[in-house]
Structure formats: C-alpha cells, structure tokens
N, C-alpha and C positions, 0 to 999 in steps of 0.2 A: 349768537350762539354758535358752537362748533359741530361743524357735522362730523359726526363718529366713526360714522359707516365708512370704517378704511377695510380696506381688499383684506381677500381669510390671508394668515399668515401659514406656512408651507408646515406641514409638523414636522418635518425632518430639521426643520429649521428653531425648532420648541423643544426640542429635545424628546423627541416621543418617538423613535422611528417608528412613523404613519405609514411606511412603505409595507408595512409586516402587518400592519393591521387592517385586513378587507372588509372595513365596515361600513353599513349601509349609512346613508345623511342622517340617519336617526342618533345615529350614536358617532359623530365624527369626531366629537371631543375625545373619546377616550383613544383617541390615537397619540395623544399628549402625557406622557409617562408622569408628567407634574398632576394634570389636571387627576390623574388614577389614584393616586396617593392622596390627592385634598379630595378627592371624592369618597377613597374609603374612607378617613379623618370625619368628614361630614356624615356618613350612614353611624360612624359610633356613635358621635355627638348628639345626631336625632334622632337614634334610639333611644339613650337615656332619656333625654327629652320627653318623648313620647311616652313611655311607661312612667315618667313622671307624673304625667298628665293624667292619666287614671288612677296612677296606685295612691298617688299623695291628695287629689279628691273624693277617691273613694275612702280613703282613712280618715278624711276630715269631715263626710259626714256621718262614717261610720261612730265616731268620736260625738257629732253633737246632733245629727240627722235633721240639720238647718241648711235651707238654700243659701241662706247669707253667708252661712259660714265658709258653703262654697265659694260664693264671689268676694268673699273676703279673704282668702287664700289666694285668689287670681290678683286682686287688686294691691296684697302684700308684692307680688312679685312683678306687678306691671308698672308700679310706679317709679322704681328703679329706673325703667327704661325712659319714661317720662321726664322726669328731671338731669339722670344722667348720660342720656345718649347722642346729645349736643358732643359732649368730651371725648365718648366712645368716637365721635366721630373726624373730631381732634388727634386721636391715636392712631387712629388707620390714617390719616395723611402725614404726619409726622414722624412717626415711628416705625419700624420694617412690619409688616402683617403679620410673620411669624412668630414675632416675639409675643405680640397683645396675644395672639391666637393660642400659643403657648400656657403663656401664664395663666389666659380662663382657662383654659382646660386640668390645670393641675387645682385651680380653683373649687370647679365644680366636683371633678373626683373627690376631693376633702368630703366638699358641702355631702355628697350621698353617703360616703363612709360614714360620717358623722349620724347620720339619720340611720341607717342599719344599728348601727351598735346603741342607739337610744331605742330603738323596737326590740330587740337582741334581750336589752336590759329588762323590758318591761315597761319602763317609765314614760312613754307617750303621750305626752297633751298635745292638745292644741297651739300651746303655747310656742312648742318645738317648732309646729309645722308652720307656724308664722316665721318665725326668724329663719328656718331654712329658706319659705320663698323667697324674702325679704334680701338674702345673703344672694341667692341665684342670680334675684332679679338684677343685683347690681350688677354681678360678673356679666348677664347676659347684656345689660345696657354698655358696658364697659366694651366687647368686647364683640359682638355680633354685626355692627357696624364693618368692622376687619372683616370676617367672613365675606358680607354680601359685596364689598369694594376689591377681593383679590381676585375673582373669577376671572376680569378682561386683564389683569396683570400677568394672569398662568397663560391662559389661549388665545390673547388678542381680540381684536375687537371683530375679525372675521368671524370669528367663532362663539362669539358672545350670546347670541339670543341659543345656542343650541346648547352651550355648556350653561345657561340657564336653566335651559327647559330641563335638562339632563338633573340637576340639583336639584330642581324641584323634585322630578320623579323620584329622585332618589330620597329627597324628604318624607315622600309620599309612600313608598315603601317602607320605611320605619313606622310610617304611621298606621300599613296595613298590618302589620308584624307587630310591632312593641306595644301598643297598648292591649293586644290579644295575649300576649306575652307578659305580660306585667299580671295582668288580670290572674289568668293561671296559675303564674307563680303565687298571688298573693290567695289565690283560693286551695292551693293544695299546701303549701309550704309557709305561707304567713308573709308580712308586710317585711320582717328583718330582711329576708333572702330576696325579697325585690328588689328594697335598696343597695344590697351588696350587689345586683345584678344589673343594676344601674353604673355602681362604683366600676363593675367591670369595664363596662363600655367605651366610657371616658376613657381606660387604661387603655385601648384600642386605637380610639382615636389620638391620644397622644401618642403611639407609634408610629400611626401613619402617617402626621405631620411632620415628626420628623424625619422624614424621608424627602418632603417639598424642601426646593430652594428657596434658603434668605435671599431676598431680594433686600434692595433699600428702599427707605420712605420715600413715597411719590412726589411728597413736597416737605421733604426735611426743616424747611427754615432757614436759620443762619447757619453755618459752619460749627458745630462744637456745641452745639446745642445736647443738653441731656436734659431727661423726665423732668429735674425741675422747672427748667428754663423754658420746657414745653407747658406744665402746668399753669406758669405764670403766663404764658401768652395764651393761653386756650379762652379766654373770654374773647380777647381780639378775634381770634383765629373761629368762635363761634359765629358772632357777629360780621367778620367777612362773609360767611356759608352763607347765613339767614338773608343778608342783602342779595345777594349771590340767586337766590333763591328766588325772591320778591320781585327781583327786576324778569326774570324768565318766569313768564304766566305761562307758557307750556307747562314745562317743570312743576308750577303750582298748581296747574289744572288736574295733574297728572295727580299728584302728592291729593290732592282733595278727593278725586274720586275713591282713589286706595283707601283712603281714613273712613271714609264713610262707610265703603263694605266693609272693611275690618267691623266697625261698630255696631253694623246691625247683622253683619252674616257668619260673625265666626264666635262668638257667647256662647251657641249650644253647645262644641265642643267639651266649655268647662262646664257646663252644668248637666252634662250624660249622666255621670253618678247618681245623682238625684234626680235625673227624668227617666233614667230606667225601672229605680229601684219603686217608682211612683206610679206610670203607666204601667210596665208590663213585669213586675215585682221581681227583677234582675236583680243582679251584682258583678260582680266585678268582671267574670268572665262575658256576662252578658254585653256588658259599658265596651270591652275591647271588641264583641265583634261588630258593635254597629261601630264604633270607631275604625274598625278595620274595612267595614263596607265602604263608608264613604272614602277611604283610602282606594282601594281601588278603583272609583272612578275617579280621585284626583291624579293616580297613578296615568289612569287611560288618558286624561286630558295634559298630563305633560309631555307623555311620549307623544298626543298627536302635534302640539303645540312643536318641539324636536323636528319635526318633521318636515312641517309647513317651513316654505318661504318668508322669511320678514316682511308681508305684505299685509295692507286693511288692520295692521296690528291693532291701531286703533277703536274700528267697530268690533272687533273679537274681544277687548278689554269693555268694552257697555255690553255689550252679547253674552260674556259670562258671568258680569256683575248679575244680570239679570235674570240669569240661569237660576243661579244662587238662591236669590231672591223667592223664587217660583217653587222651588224645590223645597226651601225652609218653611213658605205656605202648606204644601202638601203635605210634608211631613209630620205635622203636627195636628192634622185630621183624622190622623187613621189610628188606632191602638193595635192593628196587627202588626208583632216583630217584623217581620220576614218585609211586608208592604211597607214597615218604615223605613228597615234597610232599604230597598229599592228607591226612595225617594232621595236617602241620604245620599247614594251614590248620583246621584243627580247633582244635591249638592257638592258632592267632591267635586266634579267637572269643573262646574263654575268657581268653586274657590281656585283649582287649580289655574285655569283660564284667567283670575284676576289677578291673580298674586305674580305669577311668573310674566304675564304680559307688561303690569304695571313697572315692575321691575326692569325689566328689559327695556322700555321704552327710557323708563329712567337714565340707564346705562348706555342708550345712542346717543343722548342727546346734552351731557355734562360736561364741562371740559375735567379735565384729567385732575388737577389742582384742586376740585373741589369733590371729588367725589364720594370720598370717607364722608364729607360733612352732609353733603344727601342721603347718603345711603343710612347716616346714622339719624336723619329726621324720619325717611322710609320706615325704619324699623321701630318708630314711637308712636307705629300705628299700634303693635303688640300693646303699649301701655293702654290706649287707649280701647283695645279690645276689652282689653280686663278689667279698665274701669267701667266700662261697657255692663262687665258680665255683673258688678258687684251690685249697682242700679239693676240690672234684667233679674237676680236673684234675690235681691229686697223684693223689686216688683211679683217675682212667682209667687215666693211666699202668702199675696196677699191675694192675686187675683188666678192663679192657677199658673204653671208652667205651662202648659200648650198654648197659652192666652198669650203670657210672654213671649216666647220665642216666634209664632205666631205675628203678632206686631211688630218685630224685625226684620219679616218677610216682607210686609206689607210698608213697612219703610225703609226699604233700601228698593224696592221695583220703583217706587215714585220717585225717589232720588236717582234713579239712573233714566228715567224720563224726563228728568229735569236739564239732567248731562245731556241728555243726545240732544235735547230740544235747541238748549241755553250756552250751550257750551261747544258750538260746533267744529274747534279746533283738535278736538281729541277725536272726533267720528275721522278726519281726514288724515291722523297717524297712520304712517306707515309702516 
C-alpha cells in the first residue's frame, strides 16, 4: 500500500494566494481559491439535498401517513447508488471530475423543477415522488463518487483531512439550515415553492463549479478513449477496484466499519417525518428543527475534527461510531422535544466523527489510480442506509418507532465493540 501523507503543498503554489489569507489551522483549506469555489458548488448542492430530505418525506407521508412509504421513498433512491456506483466510480477516474460533476448538477436541477411544477399543477402522488427519487438516486450514484475523489486533487494531500473536515462542516451546515428551511417554506408557502427552492440551489452550485479548474482524468486509460469506449471497459475497470480492494484489509476494515454505522446509525434521519408527527405531533417545521439540532453538533464535530492533528485517527472513528450509538439509545427514551434535540446533537457529533474520519483515512491510504473506484464503493454505504431505513420503517410500522430506531442504537455500540476488540488494525490508525 502507498503511503499518502505527502508534505502540505504551499497554497501560493495552488493557485489560492494563501499569503492574503491569515487563517487559523481550522480553516487553511480555504486559502485554495479552487477549494472556495468547490466549496460554495457543495453548500448549494447539500442544500438542495437536505431540504430534500424533509420536504419530499414529509409530502410522502403527508400523501399516505405510512412509515413504509417513508422507507420506500429512501429505498427508490438508495438503490441507484447500490447498483450504480461501481460506474460512478469509473467516471471519476476516467473522465475530468468536472465534467461528471457538471452534468449531475444540471441533472438534478431538472429532476426539482420537474417536481415544483407537478405540486404547482396540483397532481401529486406518490407515484411522482417515487420516479423522482429513483431519477436522483441514479444521478447521485453516477456522480457523487467525483465529488468525494476531487477534494485531494484541488489541495493536495497535505491538506486532505482538513479540506475534509471542512466539507463535512459545510455539509453540515446545509443540514443545520435547509431542512429548517424547507420545512418553512413548505408550511407557509406549500410543497411547489420548496421544490423551486431547491431547483434554485442547484443553479448556484452550477455557478460555482464553473469557476473550479478542468483538470484531466486521474487515470484516463488508453489515448482517445471517449464515454463509449469507457462504458465498455467499466466492468474491467470495476473489477480491477474490487480486487484492489479485497487484497488491502486496511481499506476493507475501514469500508466495513463505515457500512455498518451508516446501517444502523443514520435511518432516523429519513424517518423524522413520521417520528415527529407521532411522538411529539410536529410537522414539517418541527422535522427541520430537530434535523437542524443534530446539525449543529455535527457541524461542532467537523470543525473540531479541522482542527485536530492527523493523529489516533483511528480510535476517534470506534469513539464516534459509538458516540452515535449512545445518543440514538437516548434519544428514543425521552418524548420531551427540546431533551430529544439535546440527545440528537449528540448524535450529530458522532455521525460527524464517523463519516469524515472514515473518509479521510480512506484518502491516506489509496493509491491515486484507484481512488474514484473506492470512493464510489464509500458512497454505497448511502444505498445501504436507505435500505436500512425501508426494513427500519416496515419494522416501526409493527413494533413502534422508538422500538426501532432504538434497536439500531443497541446494534451498532456492539458492533463497534466488536471492531475495537476484533479488529485491532483500525484502533492503531493514524
């Protein structure tokens, strides 16, 4: 395996003049005039996102006031990523990042305009709201993979875990923001003006992108190769990853832990709509502020994460899986608002802590050649979240939501008992 940790690269030398910007270690990435531009690009994009995330679960059980119907809305859109993000990850190493990253984004703008002017119209089922996730999920399998594989191509690998942590936060402020934001809009103004307020986003973030430099594919292929010729080799080009993969048990130890909390610690997300409107007989503005509580402690756990030295990275990723864990228990005992926000921000921490750790550690330790095709197995923990959630909202339906979500807590702390015990290669990550 290749060691990563090459020396920070100078930002005068990145094109950012770093000399003009007196910023603390917390934020050194944004002395990178590239990394500013894909960073505002990424706050429009997880904005829309996010108020996705409420407006379009809140309308679908507003639509049939079934938890299934909620995890069956997640599961239209996570299975995209599940089938298709082997390819997504074929694109980010073949292809320039800007182009894939491009073309979802004019994608996804479609996809919300479309859903605005069908609320607009009136005509609303269910039906809609399935083919829209279904349409998303692909673009996002297609396409997310680029995302998370361009960050050490903008700043170097010196600067990697901080313009990580930096992305995270700033996902994490979309998600203190937009789904409070969504909720709103769709309680004063209705579900049309959400979606167009989504459609806006997108337009944002496709400004900003074009501002970042084309670079070329990291690993192009042969000479003269175009989309076809890349389609037709993309099964090979999978298949080298997955070996790739399999022979680095780092890599997979790493890749195992992340799937697992994805699976049992991020469901409640999709299923707030209907665990508010059930405990504490909320709606939509309600759903964005506990989504926005737990945002600000994942916010707080990026910036400390930014912060911290690349060290112990290791016990900090079982440390916040288990955080998670604990908090998701808690959370689901108490029926006072205010005491559950409190607990969710707890879980923000640890999500925060797991997701940008796991990540990071991913990105020390790849070589350069195959990194689209990791980053886009990384990102098929999403799918597996959501078929997570489709099972966790069959299961509420029967035995209660706090029961469910609840049992996720209590199966992801033994699973990260398991890890530290079983697995003692990830406790001595650095």
């Amino acid at each position: 395996m290749l060691d990563r940790a090459e020396p920070e690269v100078p930002a005068a030398s990145r094109g950012g003049g770093g000399s003009r910007w007196g910023l603390p270690r917390t934020f050194e990435s944004f002395r990178d005039r590239e990394f500013r531009w894909f960073y505002l690009s990424m706050l429009g994009q997880m904005a829309s996102m996010n108020m996705q995330l409420v407006v379009r679960g809140y309308l679908a059980y507003v639509l049939t006031g079934s938890y299934a119907a909620l995890g069956l809305v997640g599961l239209m859109g996570g299975l995209p990523m599940l089938l298709l993000a082997p390819f997504g990850g074929v694109l980010a190493d073949r292809i320039p990042k800007k182009t894939v990253l491009q073309v979802g984004q004019f994608a996804s703008m479609a996809n919300a305009g479309v859903l605005a002017t069908i609320s607009f119209a009136g005509v609303m089922r269910m039906e809609w709201l399935l083919i829209s996730a279904l349409a998303q999920g692909v673009v996002m399998a297609l396409t997310m993979p680029t995302r998370q594989a361009m960050i050490p191509d903008i700043v170097g690998m010196g600067r990697m875990m901080n313009a990580v942590s930096l992305n995270m936060a700033g996902m994490n402020t979309m998600r203190l923001f937009a789904p409070a934001a969504g909720g709103f809009i769709v309680e004063f103004f209705g579900f049309g003006w959400a979606f167009t307020a989504m459609a806006s986003m997108f337009l944002i973030a496709i400004f900003a992108l074009m501002q970042v430099t084309r670079q070329a594919a990291t690993a192009p292929g042969k000479v003269g190769d175009g989309p076809m010729a890349v389609a037709l080799s993309s099964f090979k080009d999978i298949g080298e990853g997955m070996r790739y993969i399999t022979r680095e048990r780092l890599m997979l130890s790493i890749l195992g832990i992340s799937f697992i909390s994805s699976i049992f610690g991020m469901p409640y997300q999709f299923l707030m709509p209907g665990y508010v409107a059930d405990i504490f007989g909320g709606g939509g503005a309600e759903v964005g502020q506990l989504l926005a509580i737990s945002a600000v402690g994942a916010l707080a756990g990026a910036l400390i994460l930014a912060t911290l030295p690349s060290k112990q990275r290791g016990r900090m990723l079982l440390g916040g899986s288990l955080v998670l864990g604990i908090g998701l228990i808690a959370f689901v005992q108490t029926q006072n608002f205010w005491l559950a926000g409190a607990f969710l921000m707890i879980v923000g921490i640890g999500s925060s802590f797991r997701q940008a750790l796991s990540q990071g550690l991913l990105h020390s330790n790849v070589e350069n050649a195959y990194r689209g095709r990791v980053m886009a197995v990384f990102m098929m923990q999403m799918s597996m979240m959501q078929l997570s959630t489709f099972f966790v909202g069959i299961i509420g339906d029967r035995v209660g939501i706090q029961n469910a979500i609840g049992g996720l807590g209590i199966g992801l702390v033994i699973t990260v008992i398991f890890f530290t015990v079983f697995v003692p290669s990830i406790r001595r990550l650095q």
